[in-house]
KOLDO-727666 format. One line per 10 residues: number of its first residue (from 1); their letters; for each residue y, z, x of N, C-alpha, C. Coordinates in steps of 0.05 Angstrom, whole numbers, plus 5000, padded with zeros to 4 digits. Atoms other than C-alpha are relative to their C-alpha. Example, Ala and Ser with C-alpha at 12.3 -4.5 7.8 and 13.67 -1.06 7.14 Angstrom:
BEGIN
1 = as = 4976 5000 5018 4910 5156 5246 5024 5000 5018; 4976 4999 4984 4979 5143 5273 5022 5014 4985
This chain:
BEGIN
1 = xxxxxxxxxx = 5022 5012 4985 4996 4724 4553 4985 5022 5016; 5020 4987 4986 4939 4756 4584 5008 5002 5034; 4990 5001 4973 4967 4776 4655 4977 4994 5017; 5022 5008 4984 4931 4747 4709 5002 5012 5034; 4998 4989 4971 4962 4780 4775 5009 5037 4991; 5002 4957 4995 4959 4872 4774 5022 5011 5020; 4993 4985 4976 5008 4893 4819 5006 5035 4990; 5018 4965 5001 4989 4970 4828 5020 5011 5021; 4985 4987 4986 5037 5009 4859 5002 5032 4999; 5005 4973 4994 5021 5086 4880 5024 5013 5007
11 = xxxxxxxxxx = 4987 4982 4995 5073 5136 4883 5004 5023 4995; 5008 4973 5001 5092 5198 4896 5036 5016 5008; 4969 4998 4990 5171 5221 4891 5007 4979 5021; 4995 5013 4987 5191 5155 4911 5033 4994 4990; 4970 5010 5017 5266 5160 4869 5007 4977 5009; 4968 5012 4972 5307 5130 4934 4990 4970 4994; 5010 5029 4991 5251 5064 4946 4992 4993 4983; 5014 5006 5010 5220 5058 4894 5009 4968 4977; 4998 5007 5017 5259 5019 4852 5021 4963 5005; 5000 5013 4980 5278 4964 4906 4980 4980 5004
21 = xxxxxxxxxx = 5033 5013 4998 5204 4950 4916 4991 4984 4972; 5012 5029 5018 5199 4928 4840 5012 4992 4997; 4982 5025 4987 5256 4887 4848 4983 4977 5011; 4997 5020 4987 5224 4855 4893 4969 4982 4989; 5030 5007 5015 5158 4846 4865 4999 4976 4968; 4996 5018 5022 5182 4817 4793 5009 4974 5014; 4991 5032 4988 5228 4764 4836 4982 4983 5008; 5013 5034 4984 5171 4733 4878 4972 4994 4965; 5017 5015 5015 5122 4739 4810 5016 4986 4983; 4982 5024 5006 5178 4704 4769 5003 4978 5009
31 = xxxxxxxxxx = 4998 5030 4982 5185 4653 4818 4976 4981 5009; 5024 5010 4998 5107 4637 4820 4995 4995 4982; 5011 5013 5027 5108 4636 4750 4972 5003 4991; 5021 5000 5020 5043 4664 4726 4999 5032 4988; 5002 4973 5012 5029 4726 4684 4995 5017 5010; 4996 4973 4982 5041 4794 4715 4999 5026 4987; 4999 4973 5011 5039 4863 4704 5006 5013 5024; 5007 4977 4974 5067 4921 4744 4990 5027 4988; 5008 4976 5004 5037 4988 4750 5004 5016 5015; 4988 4979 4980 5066 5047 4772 4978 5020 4997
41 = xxxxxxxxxx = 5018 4974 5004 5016 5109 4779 5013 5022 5015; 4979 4973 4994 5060 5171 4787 4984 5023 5008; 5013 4981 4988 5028 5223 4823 5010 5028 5000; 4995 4968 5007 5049 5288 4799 5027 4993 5018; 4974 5001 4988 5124 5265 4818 5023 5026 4995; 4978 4992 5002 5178 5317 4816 5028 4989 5002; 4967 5009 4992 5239 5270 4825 4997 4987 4974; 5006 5015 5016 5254 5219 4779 4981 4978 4999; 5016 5017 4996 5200 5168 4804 4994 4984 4966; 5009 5003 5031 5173 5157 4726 5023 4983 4995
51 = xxxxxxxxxx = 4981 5010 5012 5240 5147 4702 5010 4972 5009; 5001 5030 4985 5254 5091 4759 4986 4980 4990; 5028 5026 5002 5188 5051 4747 5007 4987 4973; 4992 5014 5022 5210 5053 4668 5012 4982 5000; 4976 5017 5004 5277 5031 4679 4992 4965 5021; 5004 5033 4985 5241 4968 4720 4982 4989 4990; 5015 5021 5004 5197 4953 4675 4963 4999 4998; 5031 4995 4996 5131 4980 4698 4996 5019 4982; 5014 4977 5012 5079 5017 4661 4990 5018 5022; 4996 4974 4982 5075 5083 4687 4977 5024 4991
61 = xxxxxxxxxx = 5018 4983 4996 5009 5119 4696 5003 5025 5006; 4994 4974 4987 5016 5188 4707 4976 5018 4998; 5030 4976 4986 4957 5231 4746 5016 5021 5008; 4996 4975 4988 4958 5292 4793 4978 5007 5015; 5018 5006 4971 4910 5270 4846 5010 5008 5027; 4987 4990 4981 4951 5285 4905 4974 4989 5023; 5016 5013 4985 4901 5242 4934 5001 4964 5009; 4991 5020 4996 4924 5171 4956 4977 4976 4985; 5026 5000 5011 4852 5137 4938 4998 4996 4975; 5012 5000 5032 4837 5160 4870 5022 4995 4989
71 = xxxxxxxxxx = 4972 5007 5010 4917 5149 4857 4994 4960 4995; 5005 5023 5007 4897 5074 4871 4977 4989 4979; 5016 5005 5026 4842 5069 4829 5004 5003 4975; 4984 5001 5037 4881 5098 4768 5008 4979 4989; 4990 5020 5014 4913 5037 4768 4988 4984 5002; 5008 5020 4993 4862 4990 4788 4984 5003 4964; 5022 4998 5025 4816 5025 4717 5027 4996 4980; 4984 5010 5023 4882 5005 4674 5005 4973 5004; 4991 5023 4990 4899 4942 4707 4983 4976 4971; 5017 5023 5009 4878 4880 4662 5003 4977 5015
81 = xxxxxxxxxx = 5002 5024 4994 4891 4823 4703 4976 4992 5024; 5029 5013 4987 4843 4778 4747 5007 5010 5031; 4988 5002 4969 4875 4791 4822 5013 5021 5001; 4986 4968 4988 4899 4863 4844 5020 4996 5024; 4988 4994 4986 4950 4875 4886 5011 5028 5013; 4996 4968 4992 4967 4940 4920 5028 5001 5015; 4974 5003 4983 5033 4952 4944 5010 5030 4998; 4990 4984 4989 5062 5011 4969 5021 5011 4989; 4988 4998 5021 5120 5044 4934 5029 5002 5027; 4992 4996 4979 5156 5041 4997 5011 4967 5014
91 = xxxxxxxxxx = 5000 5017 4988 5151 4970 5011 5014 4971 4981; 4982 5026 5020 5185 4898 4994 4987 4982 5007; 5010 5014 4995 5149 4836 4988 5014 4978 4996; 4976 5021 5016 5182 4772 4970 4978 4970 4995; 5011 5019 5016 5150 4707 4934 4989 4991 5020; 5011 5020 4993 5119 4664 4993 4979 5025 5009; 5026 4978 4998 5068 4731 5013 4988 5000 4972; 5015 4991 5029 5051 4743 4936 4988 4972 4999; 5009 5019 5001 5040 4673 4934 4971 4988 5020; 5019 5003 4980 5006 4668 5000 4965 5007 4994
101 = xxxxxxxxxx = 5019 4986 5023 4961 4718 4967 4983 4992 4983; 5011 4999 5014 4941 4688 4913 4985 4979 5001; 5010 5022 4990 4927 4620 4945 4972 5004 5010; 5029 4988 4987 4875 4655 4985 4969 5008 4990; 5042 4986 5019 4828 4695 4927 5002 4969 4983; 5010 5030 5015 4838 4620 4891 4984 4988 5019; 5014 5029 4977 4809 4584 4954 4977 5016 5001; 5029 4985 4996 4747 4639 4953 5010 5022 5016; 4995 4966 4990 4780 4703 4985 4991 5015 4977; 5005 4969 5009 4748 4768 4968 5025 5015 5001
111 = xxxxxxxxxx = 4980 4971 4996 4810 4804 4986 5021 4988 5024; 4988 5000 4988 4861 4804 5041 5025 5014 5002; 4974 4977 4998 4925 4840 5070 5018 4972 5007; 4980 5004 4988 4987 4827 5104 5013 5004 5024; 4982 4987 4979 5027 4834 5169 5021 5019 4994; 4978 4983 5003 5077 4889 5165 5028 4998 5023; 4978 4992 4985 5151 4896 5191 5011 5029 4987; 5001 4976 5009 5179 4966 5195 5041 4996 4997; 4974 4994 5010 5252 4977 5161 5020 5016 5025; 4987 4985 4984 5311 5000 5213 5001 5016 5019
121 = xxxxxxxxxx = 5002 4988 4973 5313 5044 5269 4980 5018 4996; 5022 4973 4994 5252 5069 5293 4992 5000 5035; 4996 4997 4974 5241 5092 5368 4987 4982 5014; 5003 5017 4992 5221 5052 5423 4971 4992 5000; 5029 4996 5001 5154 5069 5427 4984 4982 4978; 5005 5013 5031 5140 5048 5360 4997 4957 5007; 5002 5022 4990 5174 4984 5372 4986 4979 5011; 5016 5015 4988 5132 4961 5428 4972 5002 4990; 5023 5002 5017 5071 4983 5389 4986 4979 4986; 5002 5007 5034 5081 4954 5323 4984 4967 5007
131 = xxxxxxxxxx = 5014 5023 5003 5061 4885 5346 4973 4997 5008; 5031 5004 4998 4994 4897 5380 4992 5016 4983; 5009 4995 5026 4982 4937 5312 4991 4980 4982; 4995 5018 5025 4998 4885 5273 4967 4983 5005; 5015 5013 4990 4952 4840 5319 4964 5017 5001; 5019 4980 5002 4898 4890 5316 4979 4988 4976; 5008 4998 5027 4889 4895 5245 4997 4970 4994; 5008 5033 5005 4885 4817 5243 4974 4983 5010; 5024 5014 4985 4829 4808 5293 4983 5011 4989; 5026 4994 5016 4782 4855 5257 5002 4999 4966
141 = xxxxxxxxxx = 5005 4994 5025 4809 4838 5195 4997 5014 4977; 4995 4982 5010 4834 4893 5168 5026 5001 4980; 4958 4999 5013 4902 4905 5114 4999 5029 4998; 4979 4962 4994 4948 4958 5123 5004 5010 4968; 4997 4992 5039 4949 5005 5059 5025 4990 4980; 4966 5012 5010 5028 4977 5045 4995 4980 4990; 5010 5022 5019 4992 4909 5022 4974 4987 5001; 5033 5016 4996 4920 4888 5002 5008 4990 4970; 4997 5001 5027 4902 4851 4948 4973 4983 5003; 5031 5010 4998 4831 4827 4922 4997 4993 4968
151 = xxxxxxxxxx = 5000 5008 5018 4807 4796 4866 4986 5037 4980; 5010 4978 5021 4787 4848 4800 4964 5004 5008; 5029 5000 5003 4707 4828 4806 4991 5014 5026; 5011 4979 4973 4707 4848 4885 5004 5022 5001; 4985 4970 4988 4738 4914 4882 4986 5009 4975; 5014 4986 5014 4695 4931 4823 4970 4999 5016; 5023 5006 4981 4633 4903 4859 4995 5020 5037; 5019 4989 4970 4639 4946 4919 5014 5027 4993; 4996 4970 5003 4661 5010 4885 5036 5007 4999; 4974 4982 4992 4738 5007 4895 5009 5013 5016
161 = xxxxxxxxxx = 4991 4984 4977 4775 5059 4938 4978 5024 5004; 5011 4979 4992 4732 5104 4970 5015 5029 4993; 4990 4976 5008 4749 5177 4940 4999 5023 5011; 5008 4974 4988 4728 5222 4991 5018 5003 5024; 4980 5001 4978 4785 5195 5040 5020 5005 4985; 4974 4997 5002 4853 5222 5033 5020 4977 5022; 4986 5019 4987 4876 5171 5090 4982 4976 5007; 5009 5029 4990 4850 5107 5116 4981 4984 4980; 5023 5016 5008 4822 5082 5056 5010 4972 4992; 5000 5025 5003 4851 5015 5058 4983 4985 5026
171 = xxxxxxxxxx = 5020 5020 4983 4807 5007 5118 4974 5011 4990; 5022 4997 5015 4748 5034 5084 4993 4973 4979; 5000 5021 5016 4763 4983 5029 4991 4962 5013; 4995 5022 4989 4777 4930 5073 4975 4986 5017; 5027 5003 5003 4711 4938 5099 4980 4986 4988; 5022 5004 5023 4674 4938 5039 5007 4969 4991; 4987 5028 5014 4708 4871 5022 4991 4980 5021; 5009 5016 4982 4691 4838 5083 4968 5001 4998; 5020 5001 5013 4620 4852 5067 4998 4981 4983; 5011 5012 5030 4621 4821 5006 5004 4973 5000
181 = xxxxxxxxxx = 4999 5036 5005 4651 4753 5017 5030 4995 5028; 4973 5013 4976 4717 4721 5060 5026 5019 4992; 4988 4986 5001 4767 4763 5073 5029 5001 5026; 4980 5017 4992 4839 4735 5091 5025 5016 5006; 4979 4983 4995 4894 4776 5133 5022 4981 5006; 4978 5020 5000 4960 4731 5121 5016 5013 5035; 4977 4994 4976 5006 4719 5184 5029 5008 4997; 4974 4996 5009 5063 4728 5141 5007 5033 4993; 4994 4974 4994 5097 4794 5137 5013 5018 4972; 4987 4984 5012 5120 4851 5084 5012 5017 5020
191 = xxxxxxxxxx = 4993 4983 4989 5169 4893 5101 4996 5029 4990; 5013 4976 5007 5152 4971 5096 5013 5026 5012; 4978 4979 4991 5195 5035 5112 4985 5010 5022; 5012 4991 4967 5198 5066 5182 5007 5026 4998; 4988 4973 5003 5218 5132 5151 4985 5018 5011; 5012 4982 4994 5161 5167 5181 5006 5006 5025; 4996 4995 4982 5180 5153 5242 5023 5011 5003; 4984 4987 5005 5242 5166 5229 5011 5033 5000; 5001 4965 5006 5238 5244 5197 4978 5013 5011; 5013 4987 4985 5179 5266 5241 5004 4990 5035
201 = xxxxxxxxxx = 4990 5003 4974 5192 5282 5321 4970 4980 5010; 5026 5004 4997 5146 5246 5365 4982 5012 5014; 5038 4984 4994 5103 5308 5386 4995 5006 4972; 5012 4995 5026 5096 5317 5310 4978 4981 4997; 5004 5020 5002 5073 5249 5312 4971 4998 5021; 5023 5000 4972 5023 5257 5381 4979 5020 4981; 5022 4982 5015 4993 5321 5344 4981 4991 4985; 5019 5007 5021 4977 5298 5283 4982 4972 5006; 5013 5023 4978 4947 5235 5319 4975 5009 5010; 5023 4988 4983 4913 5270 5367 4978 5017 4983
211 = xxxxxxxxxx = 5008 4984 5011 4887 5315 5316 4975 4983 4979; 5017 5021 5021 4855 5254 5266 4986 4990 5018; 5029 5014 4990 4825 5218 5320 4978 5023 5015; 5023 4991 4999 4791 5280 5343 4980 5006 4991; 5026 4995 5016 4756 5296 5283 4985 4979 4993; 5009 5031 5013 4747 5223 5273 5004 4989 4970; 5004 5007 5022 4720 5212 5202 5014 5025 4989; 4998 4979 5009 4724 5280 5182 5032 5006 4999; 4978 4990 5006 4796 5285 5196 5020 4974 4991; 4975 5018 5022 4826 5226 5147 4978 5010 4966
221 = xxxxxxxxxx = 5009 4996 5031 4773 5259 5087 5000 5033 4995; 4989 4982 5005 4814 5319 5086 5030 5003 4997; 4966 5017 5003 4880 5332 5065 5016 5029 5030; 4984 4988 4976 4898 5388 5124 5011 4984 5018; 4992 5011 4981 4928 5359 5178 5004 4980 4993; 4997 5029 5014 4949 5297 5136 5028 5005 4991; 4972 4994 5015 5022 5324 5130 5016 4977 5002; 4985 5025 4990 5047 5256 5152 5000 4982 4982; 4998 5017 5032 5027 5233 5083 5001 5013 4977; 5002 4973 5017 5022 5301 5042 5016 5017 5003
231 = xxxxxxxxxx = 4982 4972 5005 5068 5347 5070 5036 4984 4986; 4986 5008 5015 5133 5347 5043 5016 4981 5008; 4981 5033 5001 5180 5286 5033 5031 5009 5018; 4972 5002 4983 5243 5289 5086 5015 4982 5004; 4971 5028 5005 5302 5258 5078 5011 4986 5016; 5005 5016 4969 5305 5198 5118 5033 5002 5002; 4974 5018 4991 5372 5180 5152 5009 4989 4992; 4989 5023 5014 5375 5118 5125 4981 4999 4974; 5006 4989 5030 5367 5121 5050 4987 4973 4986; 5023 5019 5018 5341 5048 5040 4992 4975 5015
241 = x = 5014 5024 4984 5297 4988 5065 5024 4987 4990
């Protein structure tokens, strides 16, 4: 059968998570019962990433973008089904979100995200954050890059991922989608690894911060100072969501 839901999944040496995440992904589209596809897009992986995605099942794109962005669009220009999903290679969703989801681009959503929870110990700071984040991104209507998903015709209609950003382009996207028609940020939650906070200190964490919002634009459509998503992969503590 002609798949009708894309789930698109970007990675990049994801061995440890990766293979967790489509776990969890087949369970809730099995349990919705309509035709699926996953897609892995391997990003110039050195671990086994590839080999994971096989052994679960996904077809497995392989670029060398090293660009988060045009990594999602690889899979969105192979995808055949009607409704995209974007999920994170990092992250676990489970059947009443995918569902939630799809309820939404059927009722006339252009697009929409998700709430996020962050995986195991991360400092306090964080903690008290994470919820006026969450709340944030809900009032302007925004999804977090760990889960959007939009129908095929909108995300061709407004160009897809912007390619000139190395970071924030699920709010670039998220944007362009709100433009275009209704655009639906669920209250319900994926969960999503806290490893960054985790393996980077938090003046690593203040810098590179301080450093993006000074340049503003200019410093998420470059990949310097973007080591928080580019530099290299450190081995979390805890080895799995």
């Amino acid at each position: 059968m002609q798949p009708v839901i894309s789930f698109i999944v970007p990675a990049y040496n994801e061995e440890q998570l990766l293979g967790q995440t489509l776990e969890s992904i087949h369970s809730a589209a099995r349990a919705i019962g309509e035709p699926y596809e996953v897609i892995v897009v391997d990003d110039g992986s050195t671990d086994q990433t590839p080999v994971v995605a096989q052994h679960h099942g996904a077809l497995v794109v392989p670029v060398n973008h090293r660009k988060i962005s045009a990594t999602r669009n690889s899979g969105a220009k192979v995808a055949t089904g009607d409704l995209f999903f974007f999920v994170d290679a990092d992250t676990v969703v489970d059947t009443e979100v995918v569902l939630a989801g799809v309820h939404a681009l059927r009722s006339g959503a252009v697009g929409g995200g998700a709430a996020f929870k962050l995986d195991g110990v991360i400092p306090l700071y964080a903690r008290l954050m994470l919820p006026i984040i969450v709340l944030a991104f809900r009032w302007t209507g925004i999804a977090t890059g760990c889960f959007l998903f939009c129908t095929k015709t909108a995300f061709q209609a407004v160009g897809g991922f912007d390619e000139t950003y190395f970071g924030a382009e699920e709010i670039v996207l998220s944007q362009a989608l709100r433009r275009h028609g209704r655009f639906k940020v669920l209250r319900l939650s994926v969960t999503t690894s806290g490893r960054k906070l985790r393996t980077f200190s938090n003046r690593e964490w203040m810098a590179m911060m301080w450093q993006i919002a000074r340049q503003g634009r200019t410093g998420v459509q470059q990949r310097q100072g973007m080591e928080l998503w580019y530099g290299e992969r450190r081995d979390d503590p805890e080895k799995k969501i």
